[in-house]
N, C-alpha and C positions, 0 to 999 in steps of 0.2 A: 636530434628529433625529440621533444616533448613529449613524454607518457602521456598516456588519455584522461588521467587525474591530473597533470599539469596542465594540458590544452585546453580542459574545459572547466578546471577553476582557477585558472591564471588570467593573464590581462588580456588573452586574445578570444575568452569565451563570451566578452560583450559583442567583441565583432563577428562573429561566426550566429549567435543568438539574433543580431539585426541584419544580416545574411538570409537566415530564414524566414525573417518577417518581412521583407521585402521582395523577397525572392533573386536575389543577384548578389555576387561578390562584389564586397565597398560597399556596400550599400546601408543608408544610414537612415537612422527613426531618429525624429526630433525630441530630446528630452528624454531619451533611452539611457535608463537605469537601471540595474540589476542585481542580484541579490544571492548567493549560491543558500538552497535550503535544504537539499543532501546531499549527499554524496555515497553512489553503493556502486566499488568498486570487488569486480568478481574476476578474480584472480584467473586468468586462461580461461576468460570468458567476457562478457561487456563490460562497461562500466559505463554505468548512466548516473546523470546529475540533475536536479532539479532547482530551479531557481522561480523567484520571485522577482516580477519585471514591473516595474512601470515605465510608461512614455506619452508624449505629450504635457502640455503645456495648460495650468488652471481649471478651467471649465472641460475641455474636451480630454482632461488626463485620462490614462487607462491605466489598468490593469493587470497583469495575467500572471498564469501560472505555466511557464515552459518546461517540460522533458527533453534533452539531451541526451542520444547513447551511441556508440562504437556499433551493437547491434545489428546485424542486416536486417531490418525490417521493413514492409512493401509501402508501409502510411510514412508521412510526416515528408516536413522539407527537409533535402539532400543538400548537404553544406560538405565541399572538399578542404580539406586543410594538410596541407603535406600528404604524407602515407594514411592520415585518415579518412575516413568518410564517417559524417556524425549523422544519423537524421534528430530533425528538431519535431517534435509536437507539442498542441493546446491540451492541458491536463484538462479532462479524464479521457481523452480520446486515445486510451491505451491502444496500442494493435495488439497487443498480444492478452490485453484482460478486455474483451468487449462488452460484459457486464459490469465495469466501472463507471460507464456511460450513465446506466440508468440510477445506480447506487447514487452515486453525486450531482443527480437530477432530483428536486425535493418532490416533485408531482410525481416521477413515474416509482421512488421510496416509499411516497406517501401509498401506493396502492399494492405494494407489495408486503407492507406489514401486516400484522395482524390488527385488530382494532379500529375505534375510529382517528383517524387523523383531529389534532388539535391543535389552536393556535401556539398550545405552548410545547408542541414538538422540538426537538434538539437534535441535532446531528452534527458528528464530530468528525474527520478522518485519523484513526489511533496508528493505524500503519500503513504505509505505501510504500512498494518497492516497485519500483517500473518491471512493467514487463512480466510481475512474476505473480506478487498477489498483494491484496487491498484489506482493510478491516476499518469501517462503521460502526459508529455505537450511537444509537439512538435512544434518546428518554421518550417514551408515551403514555400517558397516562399512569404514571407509577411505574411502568416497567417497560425494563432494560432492554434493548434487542442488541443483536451483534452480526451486522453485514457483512459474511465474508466474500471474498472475491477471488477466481484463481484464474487460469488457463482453461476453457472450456475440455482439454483431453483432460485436465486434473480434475476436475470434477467429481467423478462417478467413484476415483479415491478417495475422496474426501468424504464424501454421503457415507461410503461404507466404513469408514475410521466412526462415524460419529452414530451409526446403527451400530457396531460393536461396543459403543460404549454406551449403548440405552440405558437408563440408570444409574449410571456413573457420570458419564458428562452432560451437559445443558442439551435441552433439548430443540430440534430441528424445530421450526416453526413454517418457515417457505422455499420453495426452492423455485422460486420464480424464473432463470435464462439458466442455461449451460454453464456453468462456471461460480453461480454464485448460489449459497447457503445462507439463511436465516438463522439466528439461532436466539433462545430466549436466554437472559443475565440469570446467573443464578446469586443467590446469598452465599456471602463468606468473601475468604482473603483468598487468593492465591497462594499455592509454597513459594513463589518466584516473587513476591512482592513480602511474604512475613520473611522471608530468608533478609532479602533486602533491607526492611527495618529493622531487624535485630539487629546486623552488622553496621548499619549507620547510628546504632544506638537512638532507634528511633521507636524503639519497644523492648521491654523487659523479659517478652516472653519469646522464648526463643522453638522454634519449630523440633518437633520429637522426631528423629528419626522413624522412631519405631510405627508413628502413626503414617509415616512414607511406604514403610516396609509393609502396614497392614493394607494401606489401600493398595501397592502391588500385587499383590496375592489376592485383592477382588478383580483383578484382572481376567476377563476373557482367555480362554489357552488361544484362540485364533489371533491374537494378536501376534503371537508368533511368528504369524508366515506373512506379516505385513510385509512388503517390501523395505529393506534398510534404507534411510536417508544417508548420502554420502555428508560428513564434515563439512562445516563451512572453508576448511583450510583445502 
């Protein structure tokens, strides 16, 4: 039997993908193509995959962006495969991030930002993990925003990680549905991106610990009793 990293990005995840677009087993889309564009496999837990499909022929081609997972979730189409059961869905129509919908919707973004909406507005997807949480980054007007996206129970954690760091991190801008946060861009580098070019010898100036160590110790004491995030292993 096929792990769920083999079954859904080996040879049988175009047929299991045109499974769901049609709704039946065998069942075949003309000029179905496919694409694998992640892969986030969690260890004693789902593992979902995302690809980039097109199907059809010239004039009438299409499209999409499909979700793949192991997951029991109550949306999407139910494709059996051996000992598995996969559901497929149309990205953003997360079940389990319901404010993704509106994030990668430009009209209901556009009314959730701050300012006025302009024709040279930008909006990018920086991260998506199915199922778990989403990040936006939009240009307007000179400034930066950052759409997060989580689980509507995650939420009300998140708001208060980012009230404990008033003054220290970016700040909140909207909180438009259950699940998702605004935030405005701030100036500067990241330590995770100068760390980054130093070791690619992609800059000379190499990050000070010590200036690590002082913003530690601007640290809130309440961050202490945040709850620990388990390892990704």
């Amino acid at each position: 039997m096929p792990t769920a990293v083999a079954l859904l990005t080996g040879s049988r995840a175009s047929d299991l993908l045109q499974a769901a677009l049609t709704g039946r087993p065998g069942g075949s889309v003309p000029g179905f193509r496919c694409t694998v564009d992640g892969v986030h496999d969690r260890v004693g837990s789902e593992t979902s995959v995302t690809y980039r499909v097109t199907y059809g022929e010239g004039a009438q081609s299409v499209s999409d962006y499909l979700v793949a997972t192991t997951a029991d979730v109550a949306v999407g189409a139910s494709v059996e495969a051996g000992d598995h059961v996969v559901k497929v869905w149309r990205h953003p129509a997360d079940p389990r991030l319901p404010g993704l919908v509106g994030a990668c919707t430009p009209e209901a973004l556009a009314t959730w930002l701050p300012g006025r909406e302009d024709a040279h507005d930008t909006t990018e997807v920086l991260v998506y993990r199915p199922l778990r949480r989403a990040v936006l980054r939009t240009e307007r007007g000179g400034q930066t925003y950052f759409t997060k996206v989580v689980r509507p129970k995650s939420g009300p954690l998140l708001e208060h990680r980012h009230a404990l760091m008033a003054g220290l991190g970016p700040d909140v801008v909207a909180r438009p549905e259950p699940g998702v946060l605004i935030t405005a861009g701030v100036p500067g580098t990241s330590l995770a991106t100068a760390l980054s070019a130093w070791q690619l010898g992609q800059s000379g100036s190499r990050p000070e610990a010590a200036d690590a160590l002082a913003l530690l110790d601007r640290l809130p004491p309440a961050v202490v009793d945040l709850p620990r995030r388990q390892s990704w292993t």
